[in-house]
Backbone as JSON, one array per atom type, in Angstrom:
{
  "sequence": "XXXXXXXXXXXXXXXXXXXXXXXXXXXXXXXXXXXXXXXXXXXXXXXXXXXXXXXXXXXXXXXXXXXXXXXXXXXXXXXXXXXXXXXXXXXXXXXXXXXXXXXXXXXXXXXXXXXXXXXXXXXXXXXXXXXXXXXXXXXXXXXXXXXXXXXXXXXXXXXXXXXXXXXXXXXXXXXXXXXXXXXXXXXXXXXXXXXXXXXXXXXXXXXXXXXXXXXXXXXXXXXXXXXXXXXXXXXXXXXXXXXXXXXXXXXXXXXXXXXXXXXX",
  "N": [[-24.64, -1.19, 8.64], [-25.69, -3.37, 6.41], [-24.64, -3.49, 2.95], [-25.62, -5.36, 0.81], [-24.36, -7.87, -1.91], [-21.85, -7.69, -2.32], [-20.93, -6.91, 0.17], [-18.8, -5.31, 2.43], [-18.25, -4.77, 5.27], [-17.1, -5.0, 8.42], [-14.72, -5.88, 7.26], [-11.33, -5.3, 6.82], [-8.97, -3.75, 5.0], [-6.21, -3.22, 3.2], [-4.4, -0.89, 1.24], [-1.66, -0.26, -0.95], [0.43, 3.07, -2.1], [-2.06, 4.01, -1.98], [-3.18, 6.72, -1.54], [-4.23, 8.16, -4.21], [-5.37, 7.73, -7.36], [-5.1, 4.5, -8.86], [-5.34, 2.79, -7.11], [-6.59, 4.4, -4.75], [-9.07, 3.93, -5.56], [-9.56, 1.74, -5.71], [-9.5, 1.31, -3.07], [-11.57, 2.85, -2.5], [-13.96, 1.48, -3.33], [-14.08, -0.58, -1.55], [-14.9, 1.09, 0.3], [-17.55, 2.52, 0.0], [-18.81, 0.23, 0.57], [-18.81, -0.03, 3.06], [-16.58, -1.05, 4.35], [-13.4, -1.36, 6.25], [-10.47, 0.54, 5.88], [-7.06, 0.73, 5.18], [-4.22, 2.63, 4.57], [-1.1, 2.87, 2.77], [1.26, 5.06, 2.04], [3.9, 7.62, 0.54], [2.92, 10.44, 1.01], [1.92, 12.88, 3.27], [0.38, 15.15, 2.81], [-1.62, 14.01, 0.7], [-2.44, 11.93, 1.64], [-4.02, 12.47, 4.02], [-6.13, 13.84, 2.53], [-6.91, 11.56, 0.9], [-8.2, 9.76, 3.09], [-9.94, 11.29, 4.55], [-12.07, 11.45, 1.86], [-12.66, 8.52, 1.76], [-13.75, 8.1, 3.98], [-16.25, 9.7, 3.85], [-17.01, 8.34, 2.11], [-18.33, 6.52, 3.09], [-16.63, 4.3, 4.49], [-15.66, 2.19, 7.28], [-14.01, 2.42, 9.33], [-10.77, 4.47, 8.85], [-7.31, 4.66, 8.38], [-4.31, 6.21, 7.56], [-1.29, 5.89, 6.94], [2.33, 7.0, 6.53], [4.05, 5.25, 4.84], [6.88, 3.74, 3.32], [7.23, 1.44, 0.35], [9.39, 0.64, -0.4], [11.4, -0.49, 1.11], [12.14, -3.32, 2.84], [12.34, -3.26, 6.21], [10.81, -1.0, 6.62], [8.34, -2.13, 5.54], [7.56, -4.07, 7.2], [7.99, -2.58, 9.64], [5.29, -1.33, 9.2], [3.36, -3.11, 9.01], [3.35, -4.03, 12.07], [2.2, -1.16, 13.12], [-0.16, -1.09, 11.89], [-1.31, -3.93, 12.29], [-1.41, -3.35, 14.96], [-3.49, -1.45, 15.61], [-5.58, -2.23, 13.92], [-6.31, -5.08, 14.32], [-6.47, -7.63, 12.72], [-6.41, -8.77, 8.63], [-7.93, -8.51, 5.91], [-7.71, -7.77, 3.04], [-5.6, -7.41, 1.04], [-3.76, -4.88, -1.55], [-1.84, -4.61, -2.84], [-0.33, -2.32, -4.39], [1.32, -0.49, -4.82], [3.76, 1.12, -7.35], [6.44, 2.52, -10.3], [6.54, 4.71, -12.84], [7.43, 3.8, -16.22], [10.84, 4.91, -17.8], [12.4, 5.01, -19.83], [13.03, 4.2, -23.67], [14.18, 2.46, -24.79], [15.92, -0.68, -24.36], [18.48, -0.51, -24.24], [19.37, 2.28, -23.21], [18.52, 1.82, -20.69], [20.34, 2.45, -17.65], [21.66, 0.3, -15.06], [21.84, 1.22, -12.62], [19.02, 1.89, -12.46], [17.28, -0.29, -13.23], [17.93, -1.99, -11.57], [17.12, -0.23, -9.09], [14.6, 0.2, -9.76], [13.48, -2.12, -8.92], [13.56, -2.37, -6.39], [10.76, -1.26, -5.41], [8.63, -1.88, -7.28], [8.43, -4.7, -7.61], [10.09, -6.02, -5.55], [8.76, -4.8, -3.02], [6.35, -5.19, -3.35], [6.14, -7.99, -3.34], [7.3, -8.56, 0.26], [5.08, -6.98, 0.45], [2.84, -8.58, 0.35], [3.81, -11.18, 1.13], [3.85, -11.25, 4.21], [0.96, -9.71, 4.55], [-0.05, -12.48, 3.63], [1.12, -14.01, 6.12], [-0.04, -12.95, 8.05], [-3.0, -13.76, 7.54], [-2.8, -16.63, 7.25], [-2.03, -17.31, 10.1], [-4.46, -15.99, 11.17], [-6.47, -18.17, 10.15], [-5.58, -20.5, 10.89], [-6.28, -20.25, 13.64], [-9.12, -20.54, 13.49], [-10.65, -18.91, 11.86], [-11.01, -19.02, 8.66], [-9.56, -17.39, 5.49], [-9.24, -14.3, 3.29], [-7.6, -12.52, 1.24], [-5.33, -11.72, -1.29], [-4.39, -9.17, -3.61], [-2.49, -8.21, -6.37], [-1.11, -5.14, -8.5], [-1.45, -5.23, -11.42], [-0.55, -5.17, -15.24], [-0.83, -4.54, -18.66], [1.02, -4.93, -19.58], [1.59, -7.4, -19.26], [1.46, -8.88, -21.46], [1.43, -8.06, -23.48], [4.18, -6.82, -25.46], [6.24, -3.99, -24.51], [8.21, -1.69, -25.67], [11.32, -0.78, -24.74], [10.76, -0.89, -21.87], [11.09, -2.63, -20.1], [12.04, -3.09, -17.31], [9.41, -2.25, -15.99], [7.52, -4.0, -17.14], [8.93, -6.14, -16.73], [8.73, -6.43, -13.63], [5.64, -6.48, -13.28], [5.05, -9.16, -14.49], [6.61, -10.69, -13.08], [5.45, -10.4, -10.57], [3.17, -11.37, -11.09], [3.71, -13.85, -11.3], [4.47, -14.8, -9.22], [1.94, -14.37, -7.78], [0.35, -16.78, -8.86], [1.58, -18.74, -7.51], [1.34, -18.05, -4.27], [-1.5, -18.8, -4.78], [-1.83, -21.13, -5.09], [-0.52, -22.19, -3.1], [-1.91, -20.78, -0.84], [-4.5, -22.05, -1.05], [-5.82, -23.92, 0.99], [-6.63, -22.72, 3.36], [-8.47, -20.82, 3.02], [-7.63, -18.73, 1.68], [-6.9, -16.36, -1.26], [-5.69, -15.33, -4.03], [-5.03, -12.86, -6.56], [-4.79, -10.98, -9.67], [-5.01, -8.17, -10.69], [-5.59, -6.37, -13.17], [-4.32, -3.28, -15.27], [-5.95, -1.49, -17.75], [-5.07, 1.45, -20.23], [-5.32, 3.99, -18.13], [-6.31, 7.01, -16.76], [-4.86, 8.76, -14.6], [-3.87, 10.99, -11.78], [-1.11, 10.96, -11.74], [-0.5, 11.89, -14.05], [-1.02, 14.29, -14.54], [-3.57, 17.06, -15.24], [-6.55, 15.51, -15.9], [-8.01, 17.2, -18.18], [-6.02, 18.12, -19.14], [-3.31, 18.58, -22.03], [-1.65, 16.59, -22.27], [-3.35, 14.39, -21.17], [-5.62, 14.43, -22.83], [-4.29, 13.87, -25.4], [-3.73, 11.15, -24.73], [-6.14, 9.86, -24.34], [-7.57, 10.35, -27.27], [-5.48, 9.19, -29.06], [-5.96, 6.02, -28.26], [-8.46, 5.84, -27.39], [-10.08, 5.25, -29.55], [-8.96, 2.56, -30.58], [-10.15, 1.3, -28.17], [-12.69, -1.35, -27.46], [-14.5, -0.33, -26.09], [-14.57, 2.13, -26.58], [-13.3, 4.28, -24.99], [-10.64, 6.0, -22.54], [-9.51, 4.67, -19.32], [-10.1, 5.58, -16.01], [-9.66, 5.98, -12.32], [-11.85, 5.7, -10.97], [-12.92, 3.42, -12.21], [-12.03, 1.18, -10.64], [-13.34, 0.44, -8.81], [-15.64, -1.46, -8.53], [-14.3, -3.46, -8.65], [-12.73, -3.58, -6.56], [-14.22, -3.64, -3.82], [-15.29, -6.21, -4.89], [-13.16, -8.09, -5.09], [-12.49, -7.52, -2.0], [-14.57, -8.57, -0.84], [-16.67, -11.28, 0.71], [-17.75, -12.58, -1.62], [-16.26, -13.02, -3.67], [-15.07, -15.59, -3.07], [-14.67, -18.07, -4.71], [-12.75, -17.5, -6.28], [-9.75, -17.43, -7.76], [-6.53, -17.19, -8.65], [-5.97, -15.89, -10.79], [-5.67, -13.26, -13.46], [-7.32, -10.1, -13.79], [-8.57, -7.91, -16.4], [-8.85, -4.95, -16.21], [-9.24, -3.24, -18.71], [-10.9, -2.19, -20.67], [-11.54, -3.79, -22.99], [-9.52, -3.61, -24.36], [-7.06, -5.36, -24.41], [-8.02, -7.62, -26.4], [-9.07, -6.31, -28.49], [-9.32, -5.99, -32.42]],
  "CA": [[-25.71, -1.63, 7.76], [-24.94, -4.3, 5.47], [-24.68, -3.39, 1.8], [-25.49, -6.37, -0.18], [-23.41, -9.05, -2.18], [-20.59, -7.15, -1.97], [-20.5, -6.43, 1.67], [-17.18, -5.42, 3.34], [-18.36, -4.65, 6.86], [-16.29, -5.77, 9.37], [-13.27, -6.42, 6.48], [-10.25, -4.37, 6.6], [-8.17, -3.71, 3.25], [-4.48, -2.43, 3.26], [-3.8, -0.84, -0.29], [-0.21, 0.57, -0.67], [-0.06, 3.51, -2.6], [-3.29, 4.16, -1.85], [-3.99, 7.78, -2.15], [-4.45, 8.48, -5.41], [-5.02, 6.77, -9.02], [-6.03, 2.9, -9.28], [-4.89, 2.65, -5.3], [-7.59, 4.78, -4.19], [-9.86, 3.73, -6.8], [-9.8, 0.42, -5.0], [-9.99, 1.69, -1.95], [-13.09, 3.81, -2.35], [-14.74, 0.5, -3.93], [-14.16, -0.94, -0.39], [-15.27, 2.11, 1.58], [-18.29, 2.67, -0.17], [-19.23, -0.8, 0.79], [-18.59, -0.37, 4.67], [-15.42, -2.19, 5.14], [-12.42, -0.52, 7.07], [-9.39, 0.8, 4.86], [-5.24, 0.76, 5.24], [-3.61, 3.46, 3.08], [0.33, 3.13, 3.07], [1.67, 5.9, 1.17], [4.4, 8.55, 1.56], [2.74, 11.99, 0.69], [1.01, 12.84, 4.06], [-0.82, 15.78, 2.78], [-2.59, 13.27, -0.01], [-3.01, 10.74, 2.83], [-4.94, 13.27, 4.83], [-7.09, 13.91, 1.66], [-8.06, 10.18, 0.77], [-8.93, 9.16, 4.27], [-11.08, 12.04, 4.45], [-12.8, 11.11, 1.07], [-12.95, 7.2, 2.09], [-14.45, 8.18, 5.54], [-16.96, 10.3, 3.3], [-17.71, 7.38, 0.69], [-18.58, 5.29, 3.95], [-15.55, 3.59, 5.28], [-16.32, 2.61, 8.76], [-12.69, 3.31, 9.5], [-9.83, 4.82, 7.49], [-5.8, 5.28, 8.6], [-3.09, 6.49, 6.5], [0.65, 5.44, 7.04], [3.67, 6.91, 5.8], [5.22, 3.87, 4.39], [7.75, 3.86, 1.96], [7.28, 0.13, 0.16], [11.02, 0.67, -1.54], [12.26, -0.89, 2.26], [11.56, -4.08, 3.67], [12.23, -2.93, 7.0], [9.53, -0.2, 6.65], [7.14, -2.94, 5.67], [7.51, -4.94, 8.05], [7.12, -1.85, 10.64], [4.27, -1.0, 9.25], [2.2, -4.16, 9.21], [3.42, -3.74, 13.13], [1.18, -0.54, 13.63], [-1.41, -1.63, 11.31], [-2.29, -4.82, 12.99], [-1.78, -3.09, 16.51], [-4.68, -0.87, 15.57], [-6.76, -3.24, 13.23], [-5.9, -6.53, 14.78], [-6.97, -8.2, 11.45], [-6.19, -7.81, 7.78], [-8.62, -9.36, 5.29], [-7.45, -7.99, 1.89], [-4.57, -6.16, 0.68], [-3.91, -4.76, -2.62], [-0.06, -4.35, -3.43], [-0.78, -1.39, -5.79], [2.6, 1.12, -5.09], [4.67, 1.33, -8.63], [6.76, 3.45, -10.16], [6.56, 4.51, -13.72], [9.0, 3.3, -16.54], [11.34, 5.74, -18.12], [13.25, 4.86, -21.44], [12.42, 4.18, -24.5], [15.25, 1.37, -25.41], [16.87, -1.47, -23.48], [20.46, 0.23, -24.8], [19.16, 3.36, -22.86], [18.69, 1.63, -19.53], [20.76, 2.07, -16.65], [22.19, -1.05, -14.69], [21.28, 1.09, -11.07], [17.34, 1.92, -12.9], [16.87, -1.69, -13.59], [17.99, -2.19, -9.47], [16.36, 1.0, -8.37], [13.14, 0.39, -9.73], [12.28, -3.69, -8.57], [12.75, -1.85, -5.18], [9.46, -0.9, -5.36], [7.53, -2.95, -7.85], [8.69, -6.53, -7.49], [10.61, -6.5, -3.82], [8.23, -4.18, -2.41], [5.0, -5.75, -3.88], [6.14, -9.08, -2.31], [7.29, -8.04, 0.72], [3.4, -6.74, 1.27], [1.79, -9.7, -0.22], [4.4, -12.5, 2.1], [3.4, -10.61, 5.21], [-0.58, -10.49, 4.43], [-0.42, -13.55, 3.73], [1.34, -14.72, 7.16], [-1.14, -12.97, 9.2], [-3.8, -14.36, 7.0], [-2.29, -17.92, 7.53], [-2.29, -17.43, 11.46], [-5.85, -16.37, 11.83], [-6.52, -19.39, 9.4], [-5.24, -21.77, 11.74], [-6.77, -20.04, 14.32], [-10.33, -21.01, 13.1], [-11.01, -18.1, 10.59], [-9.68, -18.74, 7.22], [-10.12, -16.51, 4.33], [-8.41, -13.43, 2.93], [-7.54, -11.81, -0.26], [-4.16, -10.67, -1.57], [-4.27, -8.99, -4.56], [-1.5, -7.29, -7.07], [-1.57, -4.58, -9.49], [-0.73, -6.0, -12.92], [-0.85, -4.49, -16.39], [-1.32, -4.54, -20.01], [2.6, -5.26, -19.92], [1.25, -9.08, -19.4], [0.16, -10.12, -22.53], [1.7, -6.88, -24.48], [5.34, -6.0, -25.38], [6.49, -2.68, -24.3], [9.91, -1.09, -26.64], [12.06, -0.23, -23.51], [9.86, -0.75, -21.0], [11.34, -3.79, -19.74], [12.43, -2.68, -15.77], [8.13, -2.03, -15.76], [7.11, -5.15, -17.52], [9.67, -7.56, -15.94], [8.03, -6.65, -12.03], [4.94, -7.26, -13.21], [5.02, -10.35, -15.22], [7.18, -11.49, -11.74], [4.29, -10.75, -9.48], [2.03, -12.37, -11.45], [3.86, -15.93, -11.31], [4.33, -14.46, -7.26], [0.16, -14.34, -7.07], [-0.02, -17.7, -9.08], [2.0, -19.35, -6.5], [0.39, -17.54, -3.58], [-2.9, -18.72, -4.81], [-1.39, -22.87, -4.86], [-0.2, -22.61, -1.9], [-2.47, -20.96, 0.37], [-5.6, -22.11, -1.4], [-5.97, -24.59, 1.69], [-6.38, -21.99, 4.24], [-9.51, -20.13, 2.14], [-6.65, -17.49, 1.11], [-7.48, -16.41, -2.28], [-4.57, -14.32, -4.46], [-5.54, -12.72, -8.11], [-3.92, -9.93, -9.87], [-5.85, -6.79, -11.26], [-4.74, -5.84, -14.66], [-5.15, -2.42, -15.66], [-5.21, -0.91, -19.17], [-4.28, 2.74, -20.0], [-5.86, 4.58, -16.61], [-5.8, 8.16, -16.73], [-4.72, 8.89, -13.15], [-3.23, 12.41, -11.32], [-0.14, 10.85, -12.24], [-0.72, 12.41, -15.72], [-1.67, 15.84, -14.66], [-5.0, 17.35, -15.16], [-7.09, 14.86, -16.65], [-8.49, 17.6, -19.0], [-5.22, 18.55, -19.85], [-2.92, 18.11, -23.16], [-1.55, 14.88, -22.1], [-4.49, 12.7, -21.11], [-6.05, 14.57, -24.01], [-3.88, 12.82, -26.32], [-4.21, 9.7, -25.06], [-7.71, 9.35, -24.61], [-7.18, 10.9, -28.66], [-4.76, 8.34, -29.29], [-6.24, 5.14, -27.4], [-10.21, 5.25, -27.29], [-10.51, 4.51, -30.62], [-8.57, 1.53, -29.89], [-10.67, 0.56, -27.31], [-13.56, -1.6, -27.77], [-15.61, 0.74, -25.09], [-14.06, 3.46, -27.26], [-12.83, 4.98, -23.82], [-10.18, 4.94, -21.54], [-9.96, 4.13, -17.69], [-10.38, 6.11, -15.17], [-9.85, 5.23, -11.25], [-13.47, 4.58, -10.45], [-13.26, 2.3, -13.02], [-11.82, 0.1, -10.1], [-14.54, 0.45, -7.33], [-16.05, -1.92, -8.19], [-13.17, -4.88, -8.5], [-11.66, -3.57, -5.51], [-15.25, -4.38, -3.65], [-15.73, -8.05, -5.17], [-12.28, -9.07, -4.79], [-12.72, -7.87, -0.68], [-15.85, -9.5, 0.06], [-16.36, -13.2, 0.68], [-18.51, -12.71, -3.0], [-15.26, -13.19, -4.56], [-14.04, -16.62, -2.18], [-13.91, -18.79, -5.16], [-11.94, -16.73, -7.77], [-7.9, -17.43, -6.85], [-4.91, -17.62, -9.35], [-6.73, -15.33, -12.09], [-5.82, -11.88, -13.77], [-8.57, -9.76, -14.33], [-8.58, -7.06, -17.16], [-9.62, -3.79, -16.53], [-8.84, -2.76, -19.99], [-12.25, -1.73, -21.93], [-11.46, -4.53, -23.91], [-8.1, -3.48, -25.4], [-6.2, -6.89, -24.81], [-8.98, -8.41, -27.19], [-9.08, -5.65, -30.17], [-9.21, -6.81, -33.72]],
  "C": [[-25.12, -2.44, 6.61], [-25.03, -3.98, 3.63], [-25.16, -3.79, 0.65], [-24.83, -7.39, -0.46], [-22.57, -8.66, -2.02], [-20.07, -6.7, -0.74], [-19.33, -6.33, 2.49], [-17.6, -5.37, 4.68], [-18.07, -5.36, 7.32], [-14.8, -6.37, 8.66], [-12.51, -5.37, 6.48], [-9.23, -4.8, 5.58], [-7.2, -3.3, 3.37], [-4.56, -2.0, 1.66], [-2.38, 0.05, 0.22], [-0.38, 1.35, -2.07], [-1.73, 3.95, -3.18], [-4.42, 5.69, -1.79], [-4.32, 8.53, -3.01], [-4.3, 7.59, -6.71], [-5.84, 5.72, -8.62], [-6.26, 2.57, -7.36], [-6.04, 3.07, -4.67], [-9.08, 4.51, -4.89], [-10.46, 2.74, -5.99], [-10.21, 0.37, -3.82], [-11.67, 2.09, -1.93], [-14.23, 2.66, -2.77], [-15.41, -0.35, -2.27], [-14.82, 0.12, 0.68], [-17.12, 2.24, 1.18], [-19.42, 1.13, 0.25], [-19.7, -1.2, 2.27], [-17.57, -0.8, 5.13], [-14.36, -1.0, 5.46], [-11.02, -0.64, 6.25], [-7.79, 1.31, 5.83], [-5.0, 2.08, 4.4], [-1.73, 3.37, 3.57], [0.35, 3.79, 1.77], [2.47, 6.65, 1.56], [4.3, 9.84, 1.71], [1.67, 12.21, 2.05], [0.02, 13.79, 3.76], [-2.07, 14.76, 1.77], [-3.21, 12.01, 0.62], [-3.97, 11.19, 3.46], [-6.05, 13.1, 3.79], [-7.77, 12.88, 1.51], [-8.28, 10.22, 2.08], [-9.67, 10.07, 4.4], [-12.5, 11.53, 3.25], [-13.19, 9.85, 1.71], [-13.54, 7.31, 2.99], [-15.52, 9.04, 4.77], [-17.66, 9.59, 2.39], [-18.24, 6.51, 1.62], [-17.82, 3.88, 4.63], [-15.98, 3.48, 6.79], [-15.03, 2.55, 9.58], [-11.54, 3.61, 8.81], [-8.23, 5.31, 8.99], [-5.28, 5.25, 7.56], [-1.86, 6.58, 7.28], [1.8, 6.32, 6.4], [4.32, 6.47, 5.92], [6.07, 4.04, 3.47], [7.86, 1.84, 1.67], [8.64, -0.41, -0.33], [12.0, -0.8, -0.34], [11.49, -2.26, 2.71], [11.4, -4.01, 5.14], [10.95, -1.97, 7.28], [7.98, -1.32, 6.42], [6.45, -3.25, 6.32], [7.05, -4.16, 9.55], [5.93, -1.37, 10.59], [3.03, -1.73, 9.3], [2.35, -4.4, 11.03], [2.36, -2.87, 13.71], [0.19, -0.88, 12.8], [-2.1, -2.61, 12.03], [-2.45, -4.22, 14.73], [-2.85, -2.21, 16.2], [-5.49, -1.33, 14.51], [-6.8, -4.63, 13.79], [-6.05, -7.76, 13.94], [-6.16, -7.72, 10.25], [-7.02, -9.27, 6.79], [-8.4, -9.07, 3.65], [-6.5, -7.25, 2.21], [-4.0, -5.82, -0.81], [-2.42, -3.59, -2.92], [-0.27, -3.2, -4.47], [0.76, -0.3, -5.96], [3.28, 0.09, -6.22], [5.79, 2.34, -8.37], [6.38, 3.19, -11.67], [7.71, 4.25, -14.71], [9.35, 4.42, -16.96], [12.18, 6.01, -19.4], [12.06, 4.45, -22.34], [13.25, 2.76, -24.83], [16.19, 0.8, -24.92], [18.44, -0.59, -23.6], [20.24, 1.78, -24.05], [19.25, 3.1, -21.2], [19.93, 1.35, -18.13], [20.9, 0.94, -16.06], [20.98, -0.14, -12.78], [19.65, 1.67, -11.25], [16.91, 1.07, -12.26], [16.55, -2.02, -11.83], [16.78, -1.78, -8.89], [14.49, 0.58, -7.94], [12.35, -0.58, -9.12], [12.53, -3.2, -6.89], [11.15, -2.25, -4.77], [8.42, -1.79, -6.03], [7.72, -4.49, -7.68], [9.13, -6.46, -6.01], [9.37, -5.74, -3.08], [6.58, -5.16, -2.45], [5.08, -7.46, -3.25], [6.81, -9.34, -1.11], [5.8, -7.84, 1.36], [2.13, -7.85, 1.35], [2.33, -10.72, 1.01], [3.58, -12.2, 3.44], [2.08, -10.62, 5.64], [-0.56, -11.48, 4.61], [-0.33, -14.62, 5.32], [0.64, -14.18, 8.22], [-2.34, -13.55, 8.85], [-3.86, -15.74, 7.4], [-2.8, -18.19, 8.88], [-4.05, -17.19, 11.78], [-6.26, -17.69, 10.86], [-6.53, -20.56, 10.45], [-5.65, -21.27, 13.41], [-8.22, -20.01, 14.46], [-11.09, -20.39, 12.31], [-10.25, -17.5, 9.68], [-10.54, -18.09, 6.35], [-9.06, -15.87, 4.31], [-8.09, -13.24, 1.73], [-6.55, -10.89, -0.54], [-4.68, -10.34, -3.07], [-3.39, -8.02, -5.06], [-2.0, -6.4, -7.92], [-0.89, -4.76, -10.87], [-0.85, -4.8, -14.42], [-0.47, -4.94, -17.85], [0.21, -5.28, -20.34], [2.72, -7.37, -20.05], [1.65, -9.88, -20.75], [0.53, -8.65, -23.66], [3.33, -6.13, -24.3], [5.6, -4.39, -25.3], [7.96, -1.87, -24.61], [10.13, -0.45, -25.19], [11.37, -0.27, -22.04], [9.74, -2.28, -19.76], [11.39, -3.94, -18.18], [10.32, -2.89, -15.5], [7.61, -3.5, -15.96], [7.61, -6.78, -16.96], [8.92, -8.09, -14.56], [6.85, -6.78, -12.74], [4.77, -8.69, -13.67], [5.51, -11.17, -13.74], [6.11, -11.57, -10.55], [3.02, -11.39, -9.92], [2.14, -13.57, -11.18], [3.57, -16.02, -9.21], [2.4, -14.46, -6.86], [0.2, -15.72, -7.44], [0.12, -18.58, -8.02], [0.97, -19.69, -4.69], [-0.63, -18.47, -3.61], [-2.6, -20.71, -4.85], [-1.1, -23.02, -3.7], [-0.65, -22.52, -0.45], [-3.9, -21.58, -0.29], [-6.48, -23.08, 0.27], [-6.78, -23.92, 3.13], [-7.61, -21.15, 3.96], [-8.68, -18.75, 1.95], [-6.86, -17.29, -0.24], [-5.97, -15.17, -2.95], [-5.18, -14.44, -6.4], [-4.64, -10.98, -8.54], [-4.94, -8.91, -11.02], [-4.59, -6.0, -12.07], [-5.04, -4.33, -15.23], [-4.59, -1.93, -16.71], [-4.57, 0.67, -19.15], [-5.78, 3.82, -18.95], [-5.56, 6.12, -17.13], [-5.71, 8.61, -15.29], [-4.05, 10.32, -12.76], [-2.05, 12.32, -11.6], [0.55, 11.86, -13.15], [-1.17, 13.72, -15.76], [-3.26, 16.03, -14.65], [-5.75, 16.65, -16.33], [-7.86, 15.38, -18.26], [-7.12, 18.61, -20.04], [-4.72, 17.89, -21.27], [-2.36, 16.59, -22.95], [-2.51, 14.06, -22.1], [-5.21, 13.07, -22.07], [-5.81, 13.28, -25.59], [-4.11, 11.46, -26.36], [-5.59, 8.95, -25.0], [-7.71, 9.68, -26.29], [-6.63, 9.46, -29.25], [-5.7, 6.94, -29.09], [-7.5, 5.09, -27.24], [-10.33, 4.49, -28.31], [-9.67, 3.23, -31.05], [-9.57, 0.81, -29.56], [-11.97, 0.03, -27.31], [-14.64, -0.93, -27.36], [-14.94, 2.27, -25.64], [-13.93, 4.88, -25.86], [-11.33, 4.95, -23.54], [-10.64, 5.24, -20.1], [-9.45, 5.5, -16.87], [-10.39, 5.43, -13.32], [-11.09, 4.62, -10.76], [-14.23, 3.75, -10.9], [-12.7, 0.65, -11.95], [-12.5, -0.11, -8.78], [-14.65, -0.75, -7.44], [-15.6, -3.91, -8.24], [-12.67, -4.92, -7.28], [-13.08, -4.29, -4.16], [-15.69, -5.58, -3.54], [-14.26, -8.16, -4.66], [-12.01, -8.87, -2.59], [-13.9, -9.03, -0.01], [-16.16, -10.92, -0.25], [-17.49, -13.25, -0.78], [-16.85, -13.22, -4.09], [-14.34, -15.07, -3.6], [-13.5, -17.51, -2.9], [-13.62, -18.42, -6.18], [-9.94, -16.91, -6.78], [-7.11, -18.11, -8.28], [-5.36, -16.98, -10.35], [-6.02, -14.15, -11.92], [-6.73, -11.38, -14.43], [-8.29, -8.39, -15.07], [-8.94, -6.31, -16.7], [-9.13, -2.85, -17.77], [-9.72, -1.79, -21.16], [-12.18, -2.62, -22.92], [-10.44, -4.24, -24.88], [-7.44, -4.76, -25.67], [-7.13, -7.68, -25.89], [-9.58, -8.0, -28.32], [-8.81, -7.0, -30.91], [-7.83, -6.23, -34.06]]
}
């Protein structure tokens, strides 16, 4: 049954890191829509869990992977069984991280710095090159479209004291979507990067605990929506940027902030 403007049916989504936080957030935006969901992640019991939920929000099919994005080899096997049982891939949404860990460049490790663009910068393109080259092929096979998208953050457009290893991979996958979005624009490939402000995610423990306490404490009153974010604050980005409602948006980062980047 078709949904509306936002209609995924018949679109399949890859998110990495996808069962829990902004990852599934995005996901569930897409499921609730109809369209058919990816999850690479490597916790299989929390894999089991989302694809249950996503097949419950209206996914009209859901797998979960244990991928590890750290490997290019693993990538690369896993867009192997993915397309052998989707035969398509119409968005994908680079979302696995890690979080940062110092406080002060003079604190950081040399094998951190390494460790960490693993995952956020090599890993994150890596999933995006790959999309894109099955994207490309059906393209030139007479149905172009598709939709990479990254997960960006506040680190954009906002210095972070030690926080440089975090801020470096994104700022790098951002110029990596800009590109993306020049080069396949030809092809109706579309690449944009989803910015998110301070999220309170499982990451962080029990959302009603002393931590996210604080920073919702800390940080609403900040925030022009005198909040903060929450994953199902990305339903409904993850949604538009699948469905051909989003075809001519490409080379953009989009805030989900509450309006923090734009305080007084």
């Amino acid at each position: 049954m078709a949904k509306g403007l936002f209609d995924c049916t018949g679109k399949v989504t890859l998110v990495t890191g996808g069962n829990g936080g902004i990852g599934l957030g995005f996901a569930m935006g897409v499921a609730k829509q109809g369209g058919d969901v990816a999850i690479w992640a490597r916790n299989a019991e929390k894999n089991a869990a989302a694809k249950a939920a996503l097949l419950e929000a209206g996914a009209g099919r859901v797998e979960a992977y244990q991928v590890d994005v750290s490997s290019e080899e693993a990538i690369l096997a896993g867009y192997d069984r993915f397309m052998a049982d989707f035969g398509r891939i119409d968005c994908v949404f680079a979302n696995s991280g890690a979080s940062p860990r110092y406080n002060s460049v003079f604190d950081m490790p040399t094998e951190h710095w390494l460790d960490f663009q693993k995952t956020a910068l090599h890993g994150a393109f890596f999933t995006l090159r790959e999309a894109a080259r099955h994207m490309k092929a059906r393209a030139e096979a007479g149905e172009p479209g598709g939709s990479l998208v990254a997960c960006g953050s506040g680190s954009l457009y906002q210095g972070l004291p030690g926080k440089m290893e975090y801020a470096g991979s994104k700022c790098a996958v951002a110029g990596v979507i800009r590109c993306l979005a020049v080069e396949l624009g030809e092809f109706g490939i579309r690449a944009n990067v989803v910015a998110p402000g301070l999220i309170i995610t499982p990451m962080m423990g029990d959302p009603n605990g002393p931590a996210a306490q604080y920073l919702e404490k800390t940080f609403a009153p900040q925030t022009p929506v005198k909040r903060v974010g929450y994953p199902e604050d990305f339903e409904g980005i993850g949604a538009y940027l699948c469905s051909d409602s989003s075809a001519f948006l490409t080379g953009q980062t989009i805030y989900i902030d509450g309006g923090y980047m734009i305080r007084p």
